[in-house]
mmCIF file as Biopython writes it, N, C-alpha, C and O atoms, coordinates in Angstrom:
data_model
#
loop_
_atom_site.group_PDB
_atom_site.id
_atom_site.type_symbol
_atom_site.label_atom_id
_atom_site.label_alt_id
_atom_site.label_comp_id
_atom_site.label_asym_id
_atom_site.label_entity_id
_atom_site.label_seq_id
_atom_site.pdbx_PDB_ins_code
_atom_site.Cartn_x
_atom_site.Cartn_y
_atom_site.Cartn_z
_atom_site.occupancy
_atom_site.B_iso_or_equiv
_atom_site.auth_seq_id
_atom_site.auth_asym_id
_atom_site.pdbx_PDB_model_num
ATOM 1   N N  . UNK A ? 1  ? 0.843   -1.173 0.000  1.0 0.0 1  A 1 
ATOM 2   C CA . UNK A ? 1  ? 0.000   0.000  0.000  1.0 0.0 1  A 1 
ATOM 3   C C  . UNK A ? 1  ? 0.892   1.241  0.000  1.0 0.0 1  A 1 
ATOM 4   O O  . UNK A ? 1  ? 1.669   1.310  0.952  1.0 0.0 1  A 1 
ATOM 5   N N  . UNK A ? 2  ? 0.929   2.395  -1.037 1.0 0.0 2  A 1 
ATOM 6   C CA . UNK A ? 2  ? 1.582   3.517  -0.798 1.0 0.0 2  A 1 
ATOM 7   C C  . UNK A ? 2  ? 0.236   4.434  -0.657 1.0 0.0 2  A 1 
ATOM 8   O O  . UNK A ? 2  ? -0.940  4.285  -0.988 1.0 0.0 2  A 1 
ATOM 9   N N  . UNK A ? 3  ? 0.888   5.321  -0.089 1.0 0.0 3  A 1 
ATOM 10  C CA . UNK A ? 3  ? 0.370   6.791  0.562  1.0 0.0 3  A 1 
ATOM 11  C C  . UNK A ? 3  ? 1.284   7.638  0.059  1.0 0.0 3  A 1 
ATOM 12  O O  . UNK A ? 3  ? 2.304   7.339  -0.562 1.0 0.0 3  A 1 
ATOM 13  N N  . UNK A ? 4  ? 0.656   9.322  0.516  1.0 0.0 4  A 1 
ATOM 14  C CA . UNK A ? 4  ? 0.640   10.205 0.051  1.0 0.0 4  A 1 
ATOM 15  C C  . UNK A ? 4  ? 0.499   11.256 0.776  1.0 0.0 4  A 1 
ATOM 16  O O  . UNK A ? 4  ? -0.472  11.193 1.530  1.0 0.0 4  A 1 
ATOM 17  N N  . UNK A ? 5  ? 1.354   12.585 0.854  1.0 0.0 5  A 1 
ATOM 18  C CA . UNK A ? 5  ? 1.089   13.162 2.473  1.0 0.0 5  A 1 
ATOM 19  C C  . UNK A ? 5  ? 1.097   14.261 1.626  1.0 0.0 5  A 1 
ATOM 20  O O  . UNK A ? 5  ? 1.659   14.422 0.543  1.0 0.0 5  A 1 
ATOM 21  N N  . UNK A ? 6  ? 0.120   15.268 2.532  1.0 0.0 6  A 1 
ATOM 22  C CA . UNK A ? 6  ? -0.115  16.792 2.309  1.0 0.0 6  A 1 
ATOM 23  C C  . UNK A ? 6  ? 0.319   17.221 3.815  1.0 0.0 6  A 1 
ATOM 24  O O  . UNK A ? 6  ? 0.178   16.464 4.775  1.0 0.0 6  A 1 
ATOM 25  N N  . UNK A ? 7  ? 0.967   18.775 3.920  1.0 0.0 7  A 1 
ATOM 26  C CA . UNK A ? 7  ? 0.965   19.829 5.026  1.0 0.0 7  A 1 
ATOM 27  C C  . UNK A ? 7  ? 0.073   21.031 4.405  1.0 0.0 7  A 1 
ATOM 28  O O  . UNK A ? 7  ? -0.012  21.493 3.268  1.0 0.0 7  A 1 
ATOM 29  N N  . UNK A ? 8  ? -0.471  21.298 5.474  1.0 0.0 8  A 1 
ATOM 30  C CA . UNK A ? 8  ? -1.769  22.379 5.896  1.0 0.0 8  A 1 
ATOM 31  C C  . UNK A ? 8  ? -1.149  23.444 6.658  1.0 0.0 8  A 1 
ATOM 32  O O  . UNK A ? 8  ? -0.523  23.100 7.660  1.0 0.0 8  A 1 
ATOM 33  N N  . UNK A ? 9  ? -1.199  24.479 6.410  1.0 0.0 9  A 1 
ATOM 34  C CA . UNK A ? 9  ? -0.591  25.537 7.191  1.0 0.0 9  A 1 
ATOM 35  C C  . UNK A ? 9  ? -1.849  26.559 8.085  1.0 0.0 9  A 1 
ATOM 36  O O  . UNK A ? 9  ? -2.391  27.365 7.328  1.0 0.0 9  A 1 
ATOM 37  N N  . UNK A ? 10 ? -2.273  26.601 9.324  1.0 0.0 10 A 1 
ATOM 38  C CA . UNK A ? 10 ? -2.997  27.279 9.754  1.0 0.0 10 A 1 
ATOM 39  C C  . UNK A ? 10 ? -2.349  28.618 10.260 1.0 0.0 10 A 1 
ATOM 40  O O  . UNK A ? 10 ? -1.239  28.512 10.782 1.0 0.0 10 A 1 
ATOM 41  N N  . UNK A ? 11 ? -2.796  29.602 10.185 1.0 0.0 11 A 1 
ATOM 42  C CA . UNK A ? 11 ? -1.815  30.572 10.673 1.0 0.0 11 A 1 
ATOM 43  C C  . UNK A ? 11 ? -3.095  30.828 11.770 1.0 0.0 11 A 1 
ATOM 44  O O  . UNK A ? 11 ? -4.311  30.710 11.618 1.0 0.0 11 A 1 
ATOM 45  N N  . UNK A ? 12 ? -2.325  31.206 12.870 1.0 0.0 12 A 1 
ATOM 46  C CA . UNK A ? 12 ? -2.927  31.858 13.859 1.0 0.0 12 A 1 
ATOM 47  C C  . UNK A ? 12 ? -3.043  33.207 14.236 1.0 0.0 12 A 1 
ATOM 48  O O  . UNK A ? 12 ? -2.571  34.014 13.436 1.0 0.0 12 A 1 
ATOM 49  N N  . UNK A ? 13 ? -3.613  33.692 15.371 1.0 0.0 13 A 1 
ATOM 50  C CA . UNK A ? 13 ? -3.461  35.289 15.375 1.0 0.0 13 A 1 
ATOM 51  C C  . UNK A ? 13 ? -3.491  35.332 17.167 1.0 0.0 13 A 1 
ATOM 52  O O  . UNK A ? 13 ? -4.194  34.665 17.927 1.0 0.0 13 A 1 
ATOM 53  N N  . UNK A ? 14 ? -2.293  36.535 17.532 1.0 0.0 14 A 1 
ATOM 54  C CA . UNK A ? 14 ? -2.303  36.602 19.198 1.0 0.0 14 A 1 
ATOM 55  C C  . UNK A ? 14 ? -0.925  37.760 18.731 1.0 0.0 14 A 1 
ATOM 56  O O  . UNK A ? 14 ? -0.648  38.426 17.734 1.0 0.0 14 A 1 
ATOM 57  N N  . UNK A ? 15 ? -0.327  37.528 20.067 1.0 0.0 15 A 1 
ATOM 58  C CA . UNK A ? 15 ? 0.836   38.399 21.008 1.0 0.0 15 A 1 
ATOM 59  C C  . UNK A ? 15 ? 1.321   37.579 21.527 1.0 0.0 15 A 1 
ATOM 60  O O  . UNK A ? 15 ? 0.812   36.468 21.374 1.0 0.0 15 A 1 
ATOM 61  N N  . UNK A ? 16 ? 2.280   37.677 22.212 1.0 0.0 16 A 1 
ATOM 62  C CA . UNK A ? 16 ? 3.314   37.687 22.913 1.0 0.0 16 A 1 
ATOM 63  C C  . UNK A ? 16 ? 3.095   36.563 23.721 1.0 0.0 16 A 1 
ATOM 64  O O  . UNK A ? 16 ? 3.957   35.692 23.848 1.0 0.0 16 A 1 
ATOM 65  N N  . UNK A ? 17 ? 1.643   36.505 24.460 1.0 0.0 17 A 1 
ATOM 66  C CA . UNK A ? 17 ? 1.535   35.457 25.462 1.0 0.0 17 A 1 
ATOM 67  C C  . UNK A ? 17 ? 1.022   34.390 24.494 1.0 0.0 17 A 1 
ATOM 68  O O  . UNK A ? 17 ? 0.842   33.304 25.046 1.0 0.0 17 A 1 
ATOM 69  N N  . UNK A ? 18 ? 0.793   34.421 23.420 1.0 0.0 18 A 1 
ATOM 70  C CA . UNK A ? 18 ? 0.431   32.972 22.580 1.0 0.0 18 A 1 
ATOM 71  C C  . UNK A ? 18 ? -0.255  33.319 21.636 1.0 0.0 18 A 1 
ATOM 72  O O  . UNK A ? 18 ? -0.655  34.483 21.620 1.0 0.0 18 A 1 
ATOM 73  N N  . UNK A ? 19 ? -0.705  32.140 20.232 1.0 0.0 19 A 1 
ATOM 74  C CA . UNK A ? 19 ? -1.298  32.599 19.565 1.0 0.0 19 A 1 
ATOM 75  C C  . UNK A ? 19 ? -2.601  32.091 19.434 1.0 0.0 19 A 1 
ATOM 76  O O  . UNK A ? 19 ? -2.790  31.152 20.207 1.0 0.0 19 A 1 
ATOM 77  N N  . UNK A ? 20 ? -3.678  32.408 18.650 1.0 0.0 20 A 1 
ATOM 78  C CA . UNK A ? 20 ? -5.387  31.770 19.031 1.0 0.0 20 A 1 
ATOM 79  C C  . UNK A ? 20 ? -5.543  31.493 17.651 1.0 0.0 20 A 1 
ATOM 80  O O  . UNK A ? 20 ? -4.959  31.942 16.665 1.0 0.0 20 A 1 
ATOM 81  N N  . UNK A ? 21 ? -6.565  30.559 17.800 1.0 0.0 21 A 1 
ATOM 82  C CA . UNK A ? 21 ? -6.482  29.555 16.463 1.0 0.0 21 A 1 
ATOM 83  C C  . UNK A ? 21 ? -8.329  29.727 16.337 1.0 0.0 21 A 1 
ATOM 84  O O  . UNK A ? 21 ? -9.134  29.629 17.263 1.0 0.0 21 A 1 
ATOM 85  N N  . UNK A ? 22 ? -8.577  29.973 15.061 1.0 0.0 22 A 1 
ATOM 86  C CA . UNK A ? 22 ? -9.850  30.422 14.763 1.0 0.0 22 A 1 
ATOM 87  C C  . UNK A ? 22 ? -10.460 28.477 14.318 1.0 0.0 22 A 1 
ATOM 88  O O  . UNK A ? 22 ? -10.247 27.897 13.253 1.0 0.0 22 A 1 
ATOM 89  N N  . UNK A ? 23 ? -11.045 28.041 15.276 1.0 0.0 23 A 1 
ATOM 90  C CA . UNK A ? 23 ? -11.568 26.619 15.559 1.0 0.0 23 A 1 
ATOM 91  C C  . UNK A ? 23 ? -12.319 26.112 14.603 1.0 0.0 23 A 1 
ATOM 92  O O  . UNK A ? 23 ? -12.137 25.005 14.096 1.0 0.0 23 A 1 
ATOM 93  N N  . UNK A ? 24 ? -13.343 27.030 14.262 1.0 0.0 24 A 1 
ATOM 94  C CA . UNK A ? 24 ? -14.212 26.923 13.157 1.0 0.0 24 A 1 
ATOM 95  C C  . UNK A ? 24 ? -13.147 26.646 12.224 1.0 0.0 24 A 1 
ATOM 96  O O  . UNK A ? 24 ? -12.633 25.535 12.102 1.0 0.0 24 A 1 
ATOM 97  N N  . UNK A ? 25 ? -12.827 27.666 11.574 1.0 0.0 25 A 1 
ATOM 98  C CA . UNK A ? 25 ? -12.025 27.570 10.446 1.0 0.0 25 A 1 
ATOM 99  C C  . UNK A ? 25 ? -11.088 26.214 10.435 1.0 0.0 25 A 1 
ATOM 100 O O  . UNK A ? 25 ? -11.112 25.395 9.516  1.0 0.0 25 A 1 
ATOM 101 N N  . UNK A ? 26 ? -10.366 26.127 11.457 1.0 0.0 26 A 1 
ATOM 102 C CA . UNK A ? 26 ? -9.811  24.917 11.720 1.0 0.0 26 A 1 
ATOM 103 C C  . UNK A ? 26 ? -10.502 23.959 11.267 1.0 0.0 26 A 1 
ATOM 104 O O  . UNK A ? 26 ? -10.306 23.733 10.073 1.0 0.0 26 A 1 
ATOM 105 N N  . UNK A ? 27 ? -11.560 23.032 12.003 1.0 0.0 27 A 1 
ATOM 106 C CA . UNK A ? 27 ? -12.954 22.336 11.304 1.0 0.0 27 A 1 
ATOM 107 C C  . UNK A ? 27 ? -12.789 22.342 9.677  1.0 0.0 27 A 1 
ATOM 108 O O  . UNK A ? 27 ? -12.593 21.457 8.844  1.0 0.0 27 A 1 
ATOM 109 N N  . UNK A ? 28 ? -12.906 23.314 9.637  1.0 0.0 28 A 1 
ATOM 110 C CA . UNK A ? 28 ? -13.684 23.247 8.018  1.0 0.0 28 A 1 
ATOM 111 C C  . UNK A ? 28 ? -12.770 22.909 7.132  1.0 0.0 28 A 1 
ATOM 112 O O  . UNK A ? 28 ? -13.041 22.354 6.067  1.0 0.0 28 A 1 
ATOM 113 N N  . UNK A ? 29 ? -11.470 23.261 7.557  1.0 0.0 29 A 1 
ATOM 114 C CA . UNK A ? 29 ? -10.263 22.879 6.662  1.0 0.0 29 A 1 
ATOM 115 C C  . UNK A ? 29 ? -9.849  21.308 6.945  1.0 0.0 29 A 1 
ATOM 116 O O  . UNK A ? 29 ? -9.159  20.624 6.190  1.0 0.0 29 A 1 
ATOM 117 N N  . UNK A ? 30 ? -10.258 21.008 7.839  1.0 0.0 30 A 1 
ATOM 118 C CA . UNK A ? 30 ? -10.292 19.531 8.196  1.0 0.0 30 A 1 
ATOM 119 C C  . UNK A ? 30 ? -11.217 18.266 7.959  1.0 0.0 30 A 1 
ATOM 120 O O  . UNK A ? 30 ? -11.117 17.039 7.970  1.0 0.0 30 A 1 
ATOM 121 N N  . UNK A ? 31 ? -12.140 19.211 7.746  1.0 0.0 31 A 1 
ATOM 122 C CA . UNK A ? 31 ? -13.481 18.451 6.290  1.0 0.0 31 A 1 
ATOM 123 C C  . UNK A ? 31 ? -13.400 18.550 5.418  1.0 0.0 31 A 1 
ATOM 124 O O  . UNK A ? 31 ? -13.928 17.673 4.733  1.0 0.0 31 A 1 
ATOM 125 N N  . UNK A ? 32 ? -12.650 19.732 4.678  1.0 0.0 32 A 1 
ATOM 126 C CA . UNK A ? 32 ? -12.427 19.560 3.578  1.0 0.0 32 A 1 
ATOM 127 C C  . UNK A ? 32 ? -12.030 18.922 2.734  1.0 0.0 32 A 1 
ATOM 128 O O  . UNK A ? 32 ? -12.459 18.551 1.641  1.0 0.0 32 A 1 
ATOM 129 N N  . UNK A ? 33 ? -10.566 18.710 3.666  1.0 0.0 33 A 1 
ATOM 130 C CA . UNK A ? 33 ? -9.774  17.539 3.362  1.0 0.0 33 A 1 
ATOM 131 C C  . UNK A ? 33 ? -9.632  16.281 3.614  1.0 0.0 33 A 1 
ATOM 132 O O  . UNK A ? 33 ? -8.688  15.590 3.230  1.0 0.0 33 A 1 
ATOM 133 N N  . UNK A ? 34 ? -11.096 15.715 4.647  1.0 0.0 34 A 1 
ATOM 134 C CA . UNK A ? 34 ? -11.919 14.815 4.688  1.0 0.0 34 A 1 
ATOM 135 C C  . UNK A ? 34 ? -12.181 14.370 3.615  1.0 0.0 34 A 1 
ATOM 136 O O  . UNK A ? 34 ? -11.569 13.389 3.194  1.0 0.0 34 A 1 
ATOM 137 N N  . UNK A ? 35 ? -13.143 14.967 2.906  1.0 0.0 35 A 1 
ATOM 138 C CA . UNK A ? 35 ? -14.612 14.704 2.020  1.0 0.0 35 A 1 
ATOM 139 C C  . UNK A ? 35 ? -13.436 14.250 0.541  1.0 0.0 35 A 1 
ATOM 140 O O  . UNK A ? 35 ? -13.826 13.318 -0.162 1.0 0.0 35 A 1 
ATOM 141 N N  . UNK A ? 36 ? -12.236 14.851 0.206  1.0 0.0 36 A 1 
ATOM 142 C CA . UNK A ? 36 ? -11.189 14.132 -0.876 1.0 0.0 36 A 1 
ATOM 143 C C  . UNK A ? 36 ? -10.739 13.242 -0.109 1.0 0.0 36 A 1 
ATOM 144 O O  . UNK A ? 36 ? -9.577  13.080 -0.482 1.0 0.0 36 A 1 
ATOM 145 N N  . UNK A ? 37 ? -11.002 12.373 0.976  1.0 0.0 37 A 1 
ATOM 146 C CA . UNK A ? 37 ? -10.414 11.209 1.272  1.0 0.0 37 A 1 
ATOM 147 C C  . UNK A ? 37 ? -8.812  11.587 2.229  1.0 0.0 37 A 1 
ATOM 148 O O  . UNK A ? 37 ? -8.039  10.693 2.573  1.0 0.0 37 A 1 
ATOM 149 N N  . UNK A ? 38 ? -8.640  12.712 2.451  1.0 0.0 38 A 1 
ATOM 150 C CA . UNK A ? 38 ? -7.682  13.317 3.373  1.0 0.0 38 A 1 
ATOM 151 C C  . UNK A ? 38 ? -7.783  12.282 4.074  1.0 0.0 38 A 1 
ATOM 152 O O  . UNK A ? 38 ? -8.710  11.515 3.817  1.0 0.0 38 A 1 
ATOM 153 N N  . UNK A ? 39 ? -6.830  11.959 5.190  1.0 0.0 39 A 1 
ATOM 154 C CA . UNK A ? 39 ? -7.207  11.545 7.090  1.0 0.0 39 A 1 
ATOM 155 C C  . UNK A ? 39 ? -6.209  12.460 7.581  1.0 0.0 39 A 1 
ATOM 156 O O  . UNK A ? 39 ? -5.215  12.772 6.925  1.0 0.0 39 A 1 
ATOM 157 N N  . UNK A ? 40 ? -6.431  12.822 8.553  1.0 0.0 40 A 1 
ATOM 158 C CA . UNK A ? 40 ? -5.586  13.631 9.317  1.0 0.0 40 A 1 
ATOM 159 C C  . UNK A ? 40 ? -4.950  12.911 10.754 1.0 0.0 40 A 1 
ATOM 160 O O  . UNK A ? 40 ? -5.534  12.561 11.779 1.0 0.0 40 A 1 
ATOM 161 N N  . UNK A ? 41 ? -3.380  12.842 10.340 1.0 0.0 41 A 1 
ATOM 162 C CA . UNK A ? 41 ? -2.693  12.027 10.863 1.0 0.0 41 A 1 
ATOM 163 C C  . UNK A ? 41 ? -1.686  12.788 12.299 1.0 0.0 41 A 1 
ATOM 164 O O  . UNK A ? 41 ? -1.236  12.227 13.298 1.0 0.0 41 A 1 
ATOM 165 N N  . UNK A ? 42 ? -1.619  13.916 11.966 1.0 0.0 42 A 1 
ATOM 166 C CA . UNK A ? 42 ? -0.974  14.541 13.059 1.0 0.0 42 A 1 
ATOM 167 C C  . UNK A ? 42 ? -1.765  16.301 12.626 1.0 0.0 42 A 1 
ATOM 168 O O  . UNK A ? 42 ? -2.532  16.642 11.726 1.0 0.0 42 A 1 
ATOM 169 N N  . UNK A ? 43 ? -0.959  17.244 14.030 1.0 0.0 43 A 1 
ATOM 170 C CA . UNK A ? 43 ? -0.662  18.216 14.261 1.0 0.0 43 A 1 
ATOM 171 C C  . UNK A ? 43 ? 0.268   19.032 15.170 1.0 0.0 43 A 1 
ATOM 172 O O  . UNK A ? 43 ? 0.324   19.067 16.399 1.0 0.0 43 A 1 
ATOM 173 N N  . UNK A ? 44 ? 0.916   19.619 14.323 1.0 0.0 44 A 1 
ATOM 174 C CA . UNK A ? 44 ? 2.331   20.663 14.863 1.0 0.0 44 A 1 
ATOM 175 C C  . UNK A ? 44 ? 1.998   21.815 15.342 1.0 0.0 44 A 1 
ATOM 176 O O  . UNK A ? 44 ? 1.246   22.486 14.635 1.0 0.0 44 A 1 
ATOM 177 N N  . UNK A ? 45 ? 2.493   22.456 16.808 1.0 0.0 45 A 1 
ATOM 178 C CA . UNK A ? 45 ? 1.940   23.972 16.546 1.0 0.0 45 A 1 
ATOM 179 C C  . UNK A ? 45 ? 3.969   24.522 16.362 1.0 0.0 45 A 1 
ATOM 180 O O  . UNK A ? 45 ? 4.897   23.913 16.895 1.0 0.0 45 A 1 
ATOM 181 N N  . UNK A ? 46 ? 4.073   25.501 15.668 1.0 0.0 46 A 1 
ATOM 182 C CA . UNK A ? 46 ? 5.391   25.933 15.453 1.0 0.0 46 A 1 
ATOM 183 C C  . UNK A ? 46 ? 4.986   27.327 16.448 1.0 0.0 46 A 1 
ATOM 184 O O  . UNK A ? 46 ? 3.830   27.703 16.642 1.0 0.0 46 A 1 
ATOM 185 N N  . UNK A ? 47 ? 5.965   27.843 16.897 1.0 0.0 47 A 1 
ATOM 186 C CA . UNK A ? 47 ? 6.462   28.631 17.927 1.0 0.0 47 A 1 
ATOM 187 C C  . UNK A ? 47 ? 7.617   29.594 17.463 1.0 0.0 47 A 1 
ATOM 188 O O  . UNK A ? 47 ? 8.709   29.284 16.986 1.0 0.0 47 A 1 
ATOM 189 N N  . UNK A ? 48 ? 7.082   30.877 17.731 1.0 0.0 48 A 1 
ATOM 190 C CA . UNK A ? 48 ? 8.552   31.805 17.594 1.0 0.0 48 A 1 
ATOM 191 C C  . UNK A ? 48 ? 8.578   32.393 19.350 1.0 0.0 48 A 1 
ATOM 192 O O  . UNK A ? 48 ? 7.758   32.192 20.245 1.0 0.0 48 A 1 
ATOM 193 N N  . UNK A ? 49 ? 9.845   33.158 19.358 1.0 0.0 49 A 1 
ATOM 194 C CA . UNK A ? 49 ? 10.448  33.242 19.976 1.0 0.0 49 A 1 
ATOM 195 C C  . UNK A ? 49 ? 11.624  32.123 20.840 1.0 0.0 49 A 1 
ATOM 196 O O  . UNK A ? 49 ? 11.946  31.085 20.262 1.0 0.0 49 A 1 
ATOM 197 N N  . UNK A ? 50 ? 12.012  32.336 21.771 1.0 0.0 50 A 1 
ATOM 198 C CA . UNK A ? 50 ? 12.952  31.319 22.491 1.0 0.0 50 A 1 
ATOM 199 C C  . UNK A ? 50 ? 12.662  30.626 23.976 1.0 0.0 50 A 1 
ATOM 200 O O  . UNK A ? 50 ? 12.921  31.228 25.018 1.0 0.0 50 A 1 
ATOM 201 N N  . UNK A ? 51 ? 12.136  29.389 23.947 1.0 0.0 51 A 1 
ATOM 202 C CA . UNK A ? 51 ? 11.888  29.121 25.155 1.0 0.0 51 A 1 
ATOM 203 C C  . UNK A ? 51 ? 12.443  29.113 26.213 1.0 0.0 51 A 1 
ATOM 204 O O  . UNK A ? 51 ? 11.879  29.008 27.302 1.0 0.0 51 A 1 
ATOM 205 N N  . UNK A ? 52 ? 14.405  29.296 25.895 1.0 0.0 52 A 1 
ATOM 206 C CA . UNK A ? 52 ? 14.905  29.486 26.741 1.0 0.0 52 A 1 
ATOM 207 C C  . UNK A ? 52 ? 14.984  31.061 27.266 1.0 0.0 52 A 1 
ATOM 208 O O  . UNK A ? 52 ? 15.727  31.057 28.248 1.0 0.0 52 A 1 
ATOM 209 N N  . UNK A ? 53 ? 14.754  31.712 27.134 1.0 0.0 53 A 1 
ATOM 210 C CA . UNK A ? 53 ? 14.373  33.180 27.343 1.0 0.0 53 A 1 
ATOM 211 C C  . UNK A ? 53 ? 13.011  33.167 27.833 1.0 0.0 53 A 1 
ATOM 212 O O  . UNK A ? 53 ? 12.507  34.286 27.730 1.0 0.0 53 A 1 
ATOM 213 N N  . UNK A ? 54 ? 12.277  32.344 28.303 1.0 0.0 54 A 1 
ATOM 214 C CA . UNK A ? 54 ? 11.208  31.919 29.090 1.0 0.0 54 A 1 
ATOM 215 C C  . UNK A ? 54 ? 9.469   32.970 28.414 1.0 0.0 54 A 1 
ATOM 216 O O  . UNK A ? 54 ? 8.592   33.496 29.100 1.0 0.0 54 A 1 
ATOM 217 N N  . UNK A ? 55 ? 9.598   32.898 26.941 1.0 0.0 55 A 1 
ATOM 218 C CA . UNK A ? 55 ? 8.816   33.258 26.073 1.0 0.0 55 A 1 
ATOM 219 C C  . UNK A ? 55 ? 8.596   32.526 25.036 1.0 0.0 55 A 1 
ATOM 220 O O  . UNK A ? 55 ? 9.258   31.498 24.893 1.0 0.0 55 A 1 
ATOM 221 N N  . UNK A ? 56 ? 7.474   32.954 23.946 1.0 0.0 56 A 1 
ATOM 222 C CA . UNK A ? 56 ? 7.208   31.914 22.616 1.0 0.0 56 A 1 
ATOM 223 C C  . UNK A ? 56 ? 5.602   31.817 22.423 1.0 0.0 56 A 1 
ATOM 224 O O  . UNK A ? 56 ? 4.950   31.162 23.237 1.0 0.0 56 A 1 
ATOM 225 N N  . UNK A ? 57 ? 5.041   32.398 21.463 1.0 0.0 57 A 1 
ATOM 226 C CA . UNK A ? 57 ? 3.538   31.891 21.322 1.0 0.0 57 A 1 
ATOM 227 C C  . UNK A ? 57 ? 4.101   31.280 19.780 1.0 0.0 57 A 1 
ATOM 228 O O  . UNK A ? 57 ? 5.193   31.275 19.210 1.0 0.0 57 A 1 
ATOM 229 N N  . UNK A ? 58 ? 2.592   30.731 19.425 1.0 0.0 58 A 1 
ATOM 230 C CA . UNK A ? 58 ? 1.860   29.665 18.757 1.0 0.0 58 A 1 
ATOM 231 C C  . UNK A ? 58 ? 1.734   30.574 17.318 1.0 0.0 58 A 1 
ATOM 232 O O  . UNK A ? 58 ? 0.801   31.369 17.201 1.0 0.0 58 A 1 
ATOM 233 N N  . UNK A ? 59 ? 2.975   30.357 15.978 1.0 0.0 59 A 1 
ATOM 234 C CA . UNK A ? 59 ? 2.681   31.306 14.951 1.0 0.0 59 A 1 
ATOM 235 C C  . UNK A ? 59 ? 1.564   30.235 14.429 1.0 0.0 59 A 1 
ATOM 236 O O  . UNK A ? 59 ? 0.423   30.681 14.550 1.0 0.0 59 A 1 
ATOM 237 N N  . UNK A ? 60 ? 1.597   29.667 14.190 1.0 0.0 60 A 1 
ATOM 238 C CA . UNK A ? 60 ? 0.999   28.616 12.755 1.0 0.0 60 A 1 
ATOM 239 C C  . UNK A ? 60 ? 1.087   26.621 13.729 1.0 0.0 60 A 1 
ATOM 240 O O  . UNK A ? 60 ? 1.913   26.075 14.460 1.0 0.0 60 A 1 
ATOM 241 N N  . UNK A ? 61 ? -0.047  26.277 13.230 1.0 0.0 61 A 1 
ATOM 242 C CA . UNK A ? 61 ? -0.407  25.073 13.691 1.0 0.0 61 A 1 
ATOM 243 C C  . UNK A ? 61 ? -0.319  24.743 11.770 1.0 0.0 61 A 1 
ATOM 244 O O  . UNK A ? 61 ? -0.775  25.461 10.881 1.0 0.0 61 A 1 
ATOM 245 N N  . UNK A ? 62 ? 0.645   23.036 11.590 1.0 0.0 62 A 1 
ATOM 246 C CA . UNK A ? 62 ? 0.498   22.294 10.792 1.0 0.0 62 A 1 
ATOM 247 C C  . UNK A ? 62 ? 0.009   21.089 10.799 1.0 0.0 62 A 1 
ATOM 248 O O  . UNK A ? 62 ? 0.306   20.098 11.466 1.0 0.0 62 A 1 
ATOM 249 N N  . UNK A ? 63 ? -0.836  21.284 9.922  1.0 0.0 63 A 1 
ATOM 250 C CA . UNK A ? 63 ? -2.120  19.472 9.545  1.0 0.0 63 A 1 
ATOM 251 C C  . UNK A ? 63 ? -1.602  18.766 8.848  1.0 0.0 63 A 1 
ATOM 252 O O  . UNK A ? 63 ? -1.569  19.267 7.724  1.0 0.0 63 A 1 
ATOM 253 N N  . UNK A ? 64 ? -1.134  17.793 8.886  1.0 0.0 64 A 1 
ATOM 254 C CA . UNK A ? 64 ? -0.327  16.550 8.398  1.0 0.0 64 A 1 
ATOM 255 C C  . UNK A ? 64 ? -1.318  15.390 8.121  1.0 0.0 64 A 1 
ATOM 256 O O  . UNK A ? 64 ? -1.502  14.543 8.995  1.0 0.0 64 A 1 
ATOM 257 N N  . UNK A ? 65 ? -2.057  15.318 6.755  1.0 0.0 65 A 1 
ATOM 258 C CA . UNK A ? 65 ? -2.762  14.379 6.402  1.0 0.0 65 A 1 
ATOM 259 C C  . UNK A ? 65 ? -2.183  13.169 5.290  1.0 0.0 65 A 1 
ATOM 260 O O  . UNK A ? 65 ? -1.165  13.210 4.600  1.0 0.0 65 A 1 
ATOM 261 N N  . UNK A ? 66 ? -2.998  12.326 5.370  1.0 0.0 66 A 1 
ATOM 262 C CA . UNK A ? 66 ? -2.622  11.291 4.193  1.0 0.0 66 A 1 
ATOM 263 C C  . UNK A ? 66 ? -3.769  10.702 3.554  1.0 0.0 66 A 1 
ATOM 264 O O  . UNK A ? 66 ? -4.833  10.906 4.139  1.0 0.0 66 A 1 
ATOM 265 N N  . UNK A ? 67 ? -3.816  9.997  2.461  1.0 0.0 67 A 1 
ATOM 266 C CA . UNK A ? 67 ? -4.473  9.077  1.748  1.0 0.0 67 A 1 
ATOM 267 C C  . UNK A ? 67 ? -3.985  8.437  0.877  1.0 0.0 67 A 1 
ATOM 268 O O  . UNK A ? 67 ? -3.120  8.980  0.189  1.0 0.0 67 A 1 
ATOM 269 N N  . UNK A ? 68 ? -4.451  6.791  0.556  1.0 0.0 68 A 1 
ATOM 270 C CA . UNK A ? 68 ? -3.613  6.154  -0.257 1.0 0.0 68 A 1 
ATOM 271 C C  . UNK A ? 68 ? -3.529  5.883  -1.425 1.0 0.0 68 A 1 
ATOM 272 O O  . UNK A ? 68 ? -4.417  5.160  -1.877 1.0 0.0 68 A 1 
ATOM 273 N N  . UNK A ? 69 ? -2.849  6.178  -1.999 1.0 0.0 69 A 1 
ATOM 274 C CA . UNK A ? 69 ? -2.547  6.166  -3.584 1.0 0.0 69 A 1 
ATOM 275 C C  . UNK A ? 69 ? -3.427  5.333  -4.502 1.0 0.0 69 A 1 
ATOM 276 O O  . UNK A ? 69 ? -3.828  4.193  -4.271 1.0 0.0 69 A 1 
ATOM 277 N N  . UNK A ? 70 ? -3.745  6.314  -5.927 1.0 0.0 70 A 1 
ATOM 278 C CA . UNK A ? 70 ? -4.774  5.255  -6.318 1.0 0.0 70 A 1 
ATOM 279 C C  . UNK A ? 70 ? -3.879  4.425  -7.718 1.0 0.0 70 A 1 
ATOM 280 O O  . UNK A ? 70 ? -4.404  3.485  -8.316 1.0 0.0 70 A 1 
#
C-alpha cells in the first residue's frame, strides 16, 4: 500500500503570550480535506520566539494528512 502526504498551514493570530487559532475555520479545513479522502494524521503547533528566554507563542499550527494512492 503507498500513501501520500499533504501539510496544511494554519496561521494563527495573538501576542506575545500565545497565539489563538480560529476553531471553526480549523474544522472546516479539516473536512475539507476529509470529504477528498484526506485523514488527518498529526498536528504541529510551530512557535517563535525562544523558550529558553522563558517566552514563545503559537505562529501557525500544521495538519499533516494522508491518503492512499490510487
Amino acid at each position: 500500500m503507498k500513501w501520500e502526504y499533504k501539510i496544511v498551514k494554519i496561521e494563527t493570530t495573538g501576542s506575545y503570550s500565545g497565539g489563538t487559532v480560529d476553531e471553526k475555520e480549523m474544522l472546516k479545513t479539516i473536512h475539507y480535506w476529509a470529504k477528498h479522502d484526506w485523514e488527518l494524521i498529526s498536528a504541529l503547533p510551530l512557535t517563535q520566539g525562544s523558550a529558553f528566554k522563558g517566552f514563545g507563542s503559537t505562529s501557525n499550527i500544521l495538519l499533516f494528512f494522508k491518503r492512499q494512492k490510487n
